[in-house]
C-alpha positions as CSV (number, residue, x, y, z in Angstrom):
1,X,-8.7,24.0,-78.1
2,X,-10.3,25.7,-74.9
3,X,-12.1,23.5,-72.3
4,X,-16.4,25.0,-72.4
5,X,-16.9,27.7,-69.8
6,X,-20.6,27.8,-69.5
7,X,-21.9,31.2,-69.5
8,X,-25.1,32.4,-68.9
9,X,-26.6,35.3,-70.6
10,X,-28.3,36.3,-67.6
11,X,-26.0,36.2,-64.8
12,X,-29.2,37.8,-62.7
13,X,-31.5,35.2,-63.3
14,X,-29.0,32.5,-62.6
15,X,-28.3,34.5,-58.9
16,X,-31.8,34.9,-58.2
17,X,-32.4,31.0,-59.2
18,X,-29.6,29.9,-56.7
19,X,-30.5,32.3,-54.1
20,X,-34.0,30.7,-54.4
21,X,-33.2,27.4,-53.9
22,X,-30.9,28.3,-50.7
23,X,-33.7,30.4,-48.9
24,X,-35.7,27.6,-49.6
25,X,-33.1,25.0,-48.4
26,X,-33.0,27.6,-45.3
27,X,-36.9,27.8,-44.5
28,X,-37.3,23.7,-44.3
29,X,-34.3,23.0,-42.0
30,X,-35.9,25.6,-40.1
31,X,-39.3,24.3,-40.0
32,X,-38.0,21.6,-38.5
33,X,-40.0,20.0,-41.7
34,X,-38.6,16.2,-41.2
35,X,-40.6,13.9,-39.3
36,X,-38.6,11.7,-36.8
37,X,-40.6,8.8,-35.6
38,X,-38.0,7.9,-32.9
39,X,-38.3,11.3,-31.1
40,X,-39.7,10.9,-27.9
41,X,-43.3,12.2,-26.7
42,X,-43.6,15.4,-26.0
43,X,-45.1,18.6,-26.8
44,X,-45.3,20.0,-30.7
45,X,-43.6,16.5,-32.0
46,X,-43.4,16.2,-35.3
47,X,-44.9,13.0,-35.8
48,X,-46.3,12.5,-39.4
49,X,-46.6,9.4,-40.7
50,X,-45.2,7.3,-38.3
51,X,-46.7,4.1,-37.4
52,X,-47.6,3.6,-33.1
53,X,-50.3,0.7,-34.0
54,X,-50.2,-1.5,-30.3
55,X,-47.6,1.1,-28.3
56,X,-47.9,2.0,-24.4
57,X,-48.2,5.5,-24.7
58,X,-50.9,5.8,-21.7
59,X,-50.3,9.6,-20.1
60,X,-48.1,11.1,-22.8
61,X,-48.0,14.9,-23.5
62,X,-48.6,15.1,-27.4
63,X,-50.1,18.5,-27.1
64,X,-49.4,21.0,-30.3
65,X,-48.2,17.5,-32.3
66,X,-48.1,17.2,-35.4
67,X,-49.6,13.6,-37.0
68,X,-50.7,13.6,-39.8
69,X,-51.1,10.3,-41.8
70,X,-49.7,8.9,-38.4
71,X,-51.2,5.6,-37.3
72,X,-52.4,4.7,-33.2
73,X,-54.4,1.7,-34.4
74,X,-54.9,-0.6,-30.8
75,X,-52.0,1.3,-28.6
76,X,-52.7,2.8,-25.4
77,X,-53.1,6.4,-25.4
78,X,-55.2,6.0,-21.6
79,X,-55.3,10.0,-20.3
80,X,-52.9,11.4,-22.9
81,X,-52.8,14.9,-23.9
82,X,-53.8,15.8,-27.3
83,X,-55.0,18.9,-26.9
84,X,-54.3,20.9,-30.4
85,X,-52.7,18.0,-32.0
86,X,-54.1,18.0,-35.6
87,X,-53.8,15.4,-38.0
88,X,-55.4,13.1,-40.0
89,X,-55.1,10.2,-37.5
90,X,-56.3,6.4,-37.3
91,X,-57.2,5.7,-33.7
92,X,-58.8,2.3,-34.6
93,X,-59.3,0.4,-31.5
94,X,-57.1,2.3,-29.4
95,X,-58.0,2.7,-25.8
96,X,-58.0,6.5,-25.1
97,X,-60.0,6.7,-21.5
98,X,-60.0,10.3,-20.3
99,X,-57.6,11.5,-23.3
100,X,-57.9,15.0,-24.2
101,X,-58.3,16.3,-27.2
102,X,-59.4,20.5,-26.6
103,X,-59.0,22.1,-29.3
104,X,-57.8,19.6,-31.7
105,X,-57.8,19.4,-35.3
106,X,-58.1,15.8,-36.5
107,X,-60.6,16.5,-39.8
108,X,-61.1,12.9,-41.2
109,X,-59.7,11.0,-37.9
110,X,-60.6,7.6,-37.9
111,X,-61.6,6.4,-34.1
112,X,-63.6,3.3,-35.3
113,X,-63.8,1.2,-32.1
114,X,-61.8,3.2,-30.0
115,X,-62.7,3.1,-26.5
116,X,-63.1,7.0,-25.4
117,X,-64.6,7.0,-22.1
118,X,-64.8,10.2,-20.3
119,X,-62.2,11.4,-23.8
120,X,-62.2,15.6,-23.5
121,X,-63.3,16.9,-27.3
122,X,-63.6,20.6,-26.2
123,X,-63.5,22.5,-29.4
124,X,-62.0,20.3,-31.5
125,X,-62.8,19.9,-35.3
126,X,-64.2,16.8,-35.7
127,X,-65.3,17.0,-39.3
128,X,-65.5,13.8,-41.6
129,X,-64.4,11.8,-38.1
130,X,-65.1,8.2,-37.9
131,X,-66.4,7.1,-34.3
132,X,-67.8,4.0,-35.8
133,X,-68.7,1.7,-33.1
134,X,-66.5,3.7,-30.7
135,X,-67.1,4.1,-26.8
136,X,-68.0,7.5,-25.8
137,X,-69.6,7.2,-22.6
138,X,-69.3,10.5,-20.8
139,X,-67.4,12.0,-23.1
140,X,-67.1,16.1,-23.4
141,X,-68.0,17.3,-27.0
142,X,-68.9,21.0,-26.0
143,X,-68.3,23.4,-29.4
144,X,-67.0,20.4,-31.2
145,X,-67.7,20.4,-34.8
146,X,-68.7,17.3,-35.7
147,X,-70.0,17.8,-39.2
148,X,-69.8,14.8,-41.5
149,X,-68.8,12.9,-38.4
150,X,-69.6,9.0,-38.6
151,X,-71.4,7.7,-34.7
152,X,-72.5,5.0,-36.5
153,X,-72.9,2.3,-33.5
154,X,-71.0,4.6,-31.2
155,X,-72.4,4.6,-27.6
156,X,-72.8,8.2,-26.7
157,X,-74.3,7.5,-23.2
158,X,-73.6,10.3,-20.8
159,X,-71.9,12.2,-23.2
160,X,-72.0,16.2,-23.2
161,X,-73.4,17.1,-26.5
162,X,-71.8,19.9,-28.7
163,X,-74.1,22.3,-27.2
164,X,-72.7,22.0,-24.1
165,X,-76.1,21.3,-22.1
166,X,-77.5,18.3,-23.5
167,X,-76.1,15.0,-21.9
168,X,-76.7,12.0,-24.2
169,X,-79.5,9.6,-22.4
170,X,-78.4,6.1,-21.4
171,X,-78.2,3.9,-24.7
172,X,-77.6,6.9,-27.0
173,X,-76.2,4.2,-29.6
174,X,-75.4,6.1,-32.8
175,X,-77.1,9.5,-31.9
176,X,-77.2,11.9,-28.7
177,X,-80.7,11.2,-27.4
């Protein structure tokens, strides 16, 4: 009796199958398409949905990042750099004071309570946002989109509005007045 050799019938489909499955083995390794919560801060980091809730990250470069699903609930992100980070981030409560954010794309961010004082929103897509009962005193929202976006309660005094020339009258709570 012979051991079964399986053979396919279509030796080219089989190839093309494995050689598939190897390219795509390929392309994610070089993506770089793992996120590694214990990499440090820096540029482009590949922080998806890792968990920062009540971390000292005051000043940190997070520019280019990637984090998505990632969670900064009540750390310290005072003057960071998140200029074209994008993400669907929560932000709740977290004290961001002069962070910067140009260019960012955080559709469906949640900064509910967040304190963003003199925060730097230059351009950044702001769509579905939450900035319920956040702190936005003097903040910079020139050519933000903000559509969708939830102020409800946020103070918006001395903010630069999305047009770039209206500034926000003292105890613009919930609206730019």
């Amino acid at each position: 009796m012979q051991p079964f050799i399986f053979r396919s019938h279509k030796p080219r489909l089989r190839a093309l199958a494995l050689l598939g499955a190897l390219s795509a083995c390929i392309a994610l390794a070089a993506t770089g398409a793992e996120a590694a919560c214990t990499d440090p801060p820096g540029p482009g980091v590949d922080w998806r949905s890792c968990n920062f809730d009540n971390y000292p990250l005051a000043g940190v470069n997070l520019t280019g990042a990637n984090l998505n699903d990632a969670s900064f609930n009540w750390a310290d992100l005072t003057g960071a750099a998140l200029d074209e980070a994008r993400g669907r981030v929560r932000f709740a409560r977290a004290k961001m004071t002069g962070a910067t954010f140009r260019d960012a794309r955080l559709r469906g961010a949640d900064f509910s309570q967040a304190k963003l004082n003199d925060a730097d929103f230059t351009g950044a897509d702001l769509a579905d946002v939450r900035f319920q009962s956040a702190i936005l005193r003097g903040a910079n929202l020139t050519g933000a989109r903000v559509r969708n976006a939830d102020f409800f309660r946020a103070d918006l005094s001395g903010a630069t509005w999305t047009d770039g020339k209206r500034v926000c009258a003292e105890g613009s709570i919930s609206f730019c007045r």
